[in-house]
N, C-alpha and C positions, 0 to 999 in steps of 0.2 A: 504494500500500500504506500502510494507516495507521499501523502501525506504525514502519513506514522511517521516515514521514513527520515523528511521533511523535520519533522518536528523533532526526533531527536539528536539534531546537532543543538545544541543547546548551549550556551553560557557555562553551565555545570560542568559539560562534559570534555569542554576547554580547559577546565581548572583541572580536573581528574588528568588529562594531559601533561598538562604544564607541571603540575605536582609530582607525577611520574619522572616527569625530563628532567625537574629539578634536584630529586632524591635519589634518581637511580645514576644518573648520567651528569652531575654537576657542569664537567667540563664543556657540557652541550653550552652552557650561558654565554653571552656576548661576553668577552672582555672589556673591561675598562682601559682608560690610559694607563694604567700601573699595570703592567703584563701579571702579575703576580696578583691583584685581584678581579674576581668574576662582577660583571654589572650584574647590582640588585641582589648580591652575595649574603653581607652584611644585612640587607634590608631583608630577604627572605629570613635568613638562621632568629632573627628578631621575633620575627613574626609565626611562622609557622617549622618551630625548629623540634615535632614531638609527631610520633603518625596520630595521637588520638585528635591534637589540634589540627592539621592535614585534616584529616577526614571529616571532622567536624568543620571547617571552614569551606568544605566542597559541601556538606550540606546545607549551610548558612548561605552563599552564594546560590543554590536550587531554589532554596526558599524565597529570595530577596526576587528572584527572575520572573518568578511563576507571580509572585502577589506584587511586584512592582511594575508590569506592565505598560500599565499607568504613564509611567515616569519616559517611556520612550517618545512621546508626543511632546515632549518640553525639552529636550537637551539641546534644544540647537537653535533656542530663543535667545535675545539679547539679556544684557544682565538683570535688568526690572523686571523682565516675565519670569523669566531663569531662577534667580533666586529664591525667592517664596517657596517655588518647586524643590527645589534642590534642598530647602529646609527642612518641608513635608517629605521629602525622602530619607532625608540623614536619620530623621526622628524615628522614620517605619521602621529602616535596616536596622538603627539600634535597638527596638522593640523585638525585633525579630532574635537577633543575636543573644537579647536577652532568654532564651530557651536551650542555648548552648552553652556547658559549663569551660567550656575552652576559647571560648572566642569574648576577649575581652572587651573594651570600648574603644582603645588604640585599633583592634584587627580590625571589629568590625566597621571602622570609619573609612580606614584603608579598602576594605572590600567594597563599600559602598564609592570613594572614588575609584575605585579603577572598574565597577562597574559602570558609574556613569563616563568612563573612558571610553570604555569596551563600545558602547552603549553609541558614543558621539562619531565613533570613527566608522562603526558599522551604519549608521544614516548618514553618513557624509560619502565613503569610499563602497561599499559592498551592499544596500540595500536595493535587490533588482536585477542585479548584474548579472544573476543566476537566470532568471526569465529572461534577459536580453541574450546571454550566450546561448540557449536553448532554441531561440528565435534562427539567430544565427547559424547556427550547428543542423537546423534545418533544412534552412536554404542551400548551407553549403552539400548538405547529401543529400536532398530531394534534387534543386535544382544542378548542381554540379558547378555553381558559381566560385567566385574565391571570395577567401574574408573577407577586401576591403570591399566588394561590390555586395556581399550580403549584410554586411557592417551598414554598407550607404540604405540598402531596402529598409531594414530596421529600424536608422534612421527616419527616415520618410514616414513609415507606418507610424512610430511611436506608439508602437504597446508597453513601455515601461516611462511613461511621463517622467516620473523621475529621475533617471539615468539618463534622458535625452540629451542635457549637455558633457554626460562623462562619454558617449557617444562621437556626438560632435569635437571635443577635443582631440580624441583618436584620427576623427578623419581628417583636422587641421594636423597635427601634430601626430604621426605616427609613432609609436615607441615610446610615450611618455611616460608618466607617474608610475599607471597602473600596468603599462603593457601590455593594453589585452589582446593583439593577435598573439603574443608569444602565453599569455595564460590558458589562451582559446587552444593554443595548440598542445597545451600540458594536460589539460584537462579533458583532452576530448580526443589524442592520439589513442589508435587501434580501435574506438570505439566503432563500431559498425552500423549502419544505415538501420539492419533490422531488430537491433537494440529496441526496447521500447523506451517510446517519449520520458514516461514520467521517473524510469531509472537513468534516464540520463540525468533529466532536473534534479533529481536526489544527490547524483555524484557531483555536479554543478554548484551546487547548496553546498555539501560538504569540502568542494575545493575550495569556495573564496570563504568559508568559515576558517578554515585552520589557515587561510590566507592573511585571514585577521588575526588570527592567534600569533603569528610569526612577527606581525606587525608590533605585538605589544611588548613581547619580548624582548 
């Protein structure tokens, strides 16, 4: 089911990730200017240096996702709208947090900004992207076009409103920011014509999700 599918790339299951990379695989972390220390080393062993905190902080973060909804209609308002929100958020998460005996007031402040991070960079970079590559990935094996001419149809039609000018930058600027012929081609090499539609959109979903995970890292 696509939607099922859809649905759980989730928030949560980016931290389950990350927490994985972070505990098993240290070395995976960006380095800092000091070769000798890991970015966000210090700030992680701070915050989540115990697996009962770890796990209890990936379920504080599930719970914050699913009951703060809400809070994605407001991250990308000026400061006067923004704030008042962003109050009534801080107060939920810490309400929230309040039902975990490991997640103090310090963590849960931190999880609440880097979810409203998470939160600003996914409607700014990555919401749609996944309906527009789908779009694309169509034209390109129904009709037998090449990206930039199925990129331009897309364009035209504008089935993702939203993403219309992440679109038009591509076709001004080929190889920009996001690089999406070279992501179109990551995501969507060997897959075959008689694939069905809605497991492609599922793998699509799940690429530029951990596309934004990589991002926050």
């Amino acid at each position: 089911n696509f939607f099922k599918c859809k649905s759980t790339v989730t928030n949560a299951q980016l931290v389950i990730l990350r927490t994985a990379v972070i505990c098993c695989f240290p070395s995976f972390l960006v380095q800092g200017r000091n070769e000798y220390e890991y970015d966000r080393w210090s700030q992680y062993k701070a915050f989540c240096n115990t697996p009962d905190a770890d796990r209890e902080y990936v379920l504080y973060w599930e719970k914050m996702v699913k009951e703060m909804k809400w809070l994605e209609n407001h991250v990308l308002k000026d400061f006067l709208e923004w704030e008042p929100m962003r109050c009534k958020g801080l107060y939920q998460s810490v309400k929230i947090a309040s039902g975990f005996t490991n997640i103090d007031l310090d963590l849960a402040c931190h999880g609440f900004e880097e979810y409203v991070w998470r939160t600003r960079l996914y409607r700014l970079f990555v919401e749609g992207l996944d309906r527009a590559f789908l779009e694309i990935w169509k034209r390109v094996n129904e009709d037998q076009t090449s990206f930039r001419d199925a990129l331009q149809e897309v364009y035209n039609d504008n089935p993702v409103p939203s993403r219309r000018h992440t679109l038009k930058a591509e076709l001004e600027r080929p190889g920009g920011f996001l690089q999406l012929e070279r992501q179109f081609r990551r995501c969507t090499e060997g897959i075959s014509k008689e694939v069905n539609v809605s497991i492609v959109w599922c793998g699509l979903a799940i690429h530029w999700n951990l596309l934004l995970y990589i991002m926050m890292v």
